[in-house]
N, C-alpha and C positions, 0 to 999 in steps of 0.2 A: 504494500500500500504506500503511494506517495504521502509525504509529509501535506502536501495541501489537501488530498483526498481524506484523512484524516483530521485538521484544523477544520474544513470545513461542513464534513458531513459525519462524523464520528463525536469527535470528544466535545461539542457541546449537549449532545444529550448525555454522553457517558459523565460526564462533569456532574451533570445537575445528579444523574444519577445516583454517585456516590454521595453528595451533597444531603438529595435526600433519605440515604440511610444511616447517615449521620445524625437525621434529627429526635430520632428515637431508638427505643431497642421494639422495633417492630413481631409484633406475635407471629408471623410467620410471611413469605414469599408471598405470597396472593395481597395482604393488605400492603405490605411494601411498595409493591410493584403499582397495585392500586392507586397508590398515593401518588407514583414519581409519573402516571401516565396522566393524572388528570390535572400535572400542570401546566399540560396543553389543552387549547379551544376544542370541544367535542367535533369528532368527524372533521377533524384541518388536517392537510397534508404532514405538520410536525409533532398530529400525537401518533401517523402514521407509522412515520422515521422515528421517533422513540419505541414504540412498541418493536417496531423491525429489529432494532438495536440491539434492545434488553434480551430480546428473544433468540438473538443469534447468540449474546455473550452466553446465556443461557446454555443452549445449546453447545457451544467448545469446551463451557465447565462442567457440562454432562451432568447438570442441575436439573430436576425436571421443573416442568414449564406447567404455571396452571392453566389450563386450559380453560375455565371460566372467565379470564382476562380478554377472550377472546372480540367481547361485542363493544368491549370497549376503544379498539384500534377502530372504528367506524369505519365509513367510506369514502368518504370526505367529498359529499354531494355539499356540506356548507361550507366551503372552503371559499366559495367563489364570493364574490360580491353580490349584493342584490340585485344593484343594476348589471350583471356582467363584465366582462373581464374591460379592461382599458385601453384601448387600441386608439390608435393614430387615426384623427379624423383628416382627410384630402387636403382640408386646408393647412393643416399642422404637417405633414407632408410637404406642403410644398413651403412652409416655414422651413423645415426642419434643411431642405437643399438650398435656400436661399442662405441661411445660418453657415454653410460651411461655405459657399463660394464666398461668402465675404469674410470666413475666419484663414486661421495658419493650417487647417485642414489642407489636403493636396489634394490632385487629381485622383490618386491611388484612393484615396479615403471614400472620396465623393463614388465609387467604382462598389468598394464592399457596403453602401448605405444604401445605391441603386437598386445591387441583388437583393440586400433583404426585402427593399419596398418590392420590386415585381417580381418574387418568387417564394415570398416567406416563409426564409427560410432562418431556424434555429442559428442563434449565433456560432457554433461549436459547425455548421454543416459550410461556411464558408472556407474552411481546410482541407475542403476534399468536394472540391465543388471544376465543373467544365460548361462553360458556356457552349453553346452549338445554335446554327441555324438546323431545322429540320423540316423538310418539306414547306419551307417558307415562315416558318414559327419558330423565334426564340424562344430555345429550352435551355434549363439547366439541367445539367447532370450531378445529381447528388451522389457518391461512391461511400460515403460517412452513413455504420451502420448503429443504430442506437439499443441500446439496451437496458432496462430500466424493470422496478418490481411491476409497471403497467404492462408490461408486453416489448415486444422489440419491431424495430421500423431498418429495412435493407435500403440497397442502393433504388433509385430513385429519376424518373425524368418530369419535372416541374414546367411545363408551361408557363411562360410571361403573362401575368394580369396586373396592369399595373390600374392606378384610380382611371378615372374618367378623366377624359381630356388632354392625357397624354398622346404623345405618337407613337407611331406603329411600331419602330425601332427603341422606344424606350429611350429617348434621349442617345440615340448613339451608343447603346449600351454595350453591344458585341463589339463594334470600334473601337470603344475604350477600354475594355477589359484586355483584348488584344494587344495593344499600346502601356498599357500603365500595368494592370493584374491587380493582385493584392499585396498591401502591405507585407513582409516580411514578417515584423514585428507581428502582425494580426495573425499570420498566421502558426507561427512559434511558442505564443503563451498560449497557457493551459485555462485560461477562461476568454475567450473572443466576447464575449457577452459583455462581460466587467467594463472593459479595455471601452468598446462602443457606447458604454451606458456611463460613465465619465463623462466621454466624449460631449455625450448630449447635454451632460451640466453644466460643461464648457460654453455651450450655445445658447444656455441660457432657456431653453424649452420647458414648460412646467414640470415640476418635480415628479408628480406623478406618473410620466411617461418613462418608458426604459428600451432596451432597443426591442425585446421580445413585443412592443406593441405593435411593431411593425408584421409579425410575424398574423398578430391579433385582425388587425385591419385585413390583412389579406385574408385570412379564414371566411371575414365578415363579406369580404367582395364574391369570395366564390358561392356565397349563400345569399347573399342576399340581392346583388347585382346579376350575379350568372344564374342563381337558381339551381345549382348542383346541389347534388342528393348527399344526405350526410357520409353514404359510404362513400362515395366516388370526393368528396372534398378532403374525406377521411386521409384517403390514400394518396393520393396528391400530396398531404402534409405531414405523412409518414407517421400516422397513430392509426389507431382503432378507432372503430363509429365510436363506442362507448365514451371514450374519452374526448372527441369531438365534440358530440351531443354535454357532456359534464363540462366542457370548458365554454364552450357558444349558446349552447340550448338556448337561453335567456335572452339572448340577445337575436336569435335566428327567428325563433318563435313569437317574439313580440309583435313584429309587424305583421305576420298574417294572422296573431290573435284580433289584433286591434281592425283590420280592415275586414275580418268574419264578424264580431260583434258589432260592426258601424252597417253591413250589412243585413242581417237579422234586424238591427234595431230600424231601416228604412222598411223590411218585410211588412214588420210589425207595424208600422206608422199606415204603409199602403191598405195593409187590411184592415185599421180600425177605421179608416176614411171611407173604404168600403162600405164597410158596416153599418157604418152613419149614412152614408146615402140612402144605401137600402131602407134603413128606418123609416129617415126622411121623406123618403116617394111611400111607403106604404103609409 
């Protein structure tokens, strides 16, 4: 295990952990563990990663494991926000390329910020990424295979969507790629995510945007713009419907909740007007 694989996804829950077997002499494994899991938000991604944790130390000290613990790793359907995830709207987009053409950003820079907006793609997937025309459509070639406790996402051919209004070419996008590439540096550390979500603090963008928004926005474009089916947007973005549907649902499903209900509610209006006429003539 790398030292950063460790600092960042290990010993702060192993931390609290032993923290909290510190704060008593606990009546056994079960209320212990109890304790140290509910000091995350029910059903969040991080009582997930605690629970994973404990349960693997568990497992190498050949400790048995209560298995009554188990309804408490949830599923992390409330993880999300109420209003849905936080993606980059068109206009913050096209803030966000105006922000580097008049920063110390380079050409290089402005290259790995294009691919995310029209192929949204994962920060970590521009290390192992190839631009192509094919049959006259700009794709990228993802080779970066992912592996994760959700499931695993392989190699990969992404079609160009970029917002509305762009052109065909994406801004010159395979021209430039061709000519500039990517960063060195971007592509050598071991978080490309980080490195790009700096960057944006640098530009001055609201805080609560990161670069994964851009990732966000594009999901919203192939659902809500293109109309693609949650498998078929699934796969394009290298997860599972399930996890598709748990990251978007909210956001995919609002507008055709809202434009079924505004319909129903004109049904409803036509038929009591009905109603009343008929009255009215008898």
């Amino acid at each position: 295990m790398q030292s950063v694989t460790w600092e960042r996804t290990w010993q702060p829950y192993l931390t609290r952990l032993a923290a909290t077997a510190e704060e008593r002499n606990w009546a056994d494994d079960e209320t212990f563990l109890a304790a140290f899991l509910r000091g995350w938000p029910p059903n969040s991604r991080s009582r997930q990663m605690a629970y994973d944790r404990a349960r693997r130390l568990w497992k190498a000290a050949a400790w048995s494991w209560p298995e009554a613990l188990a309804p408490l790793r949830g599923n992390g359907k409330a993880a999300a926000a109420p209003q849905g995830v936080r993606s980059f709207s068109d206009a913050e987009i096209e803030q966000l390329r105006a922000a580097i053409h008049q920063s110390r950003l380079t050409a290089v820079d402005g290259v790995a910020w294009d691919c995310m907006i029209v192929f949204g793609l994962r920060p970590k997937e521009l290390q192992a990424l190839e631009l192509q025309h094919r049959e006259g459509v700009l794709v990228a070639v993802v080779s970066r295979s992912k592996q994760t406790s959700r499931g695993s996402s392989g190699a990969r051919i992404i079609p160009a969507v970029p917002p509305a209004g762009w052109p065909a070419d994406c801004h010159r996008l395979l021209d430039r790629w061709r000519s500039h590439g990517l960063s060195p540096a971007l592509l050598s550390t071991r978080s490309p995510g980080q490195t790009l979500t700096q960057q944006l603090r640098r530009l001055h963008l609201p805080e609560e945007l990161t670069s994964y928004g851009l990732r966000h926005a594009f999901a919203l474009r192939l659902g809500l713009e293109l109309g693609l089916h949650v498998r078929e947007a699934a796969e394009l973005m290298g997860h599972s419907p399930a996890v598709h549907l748990a990251t978007y649902g909210r956001r995919l499903d609002g507008p055709g909740l809202l434009a079924k209900v505004a319909g129903l509610k004109a049904g409803r209006e036509v038929s009591a007007q009905t109603v009343k006429g008929v009255e009215i003539a008898n």
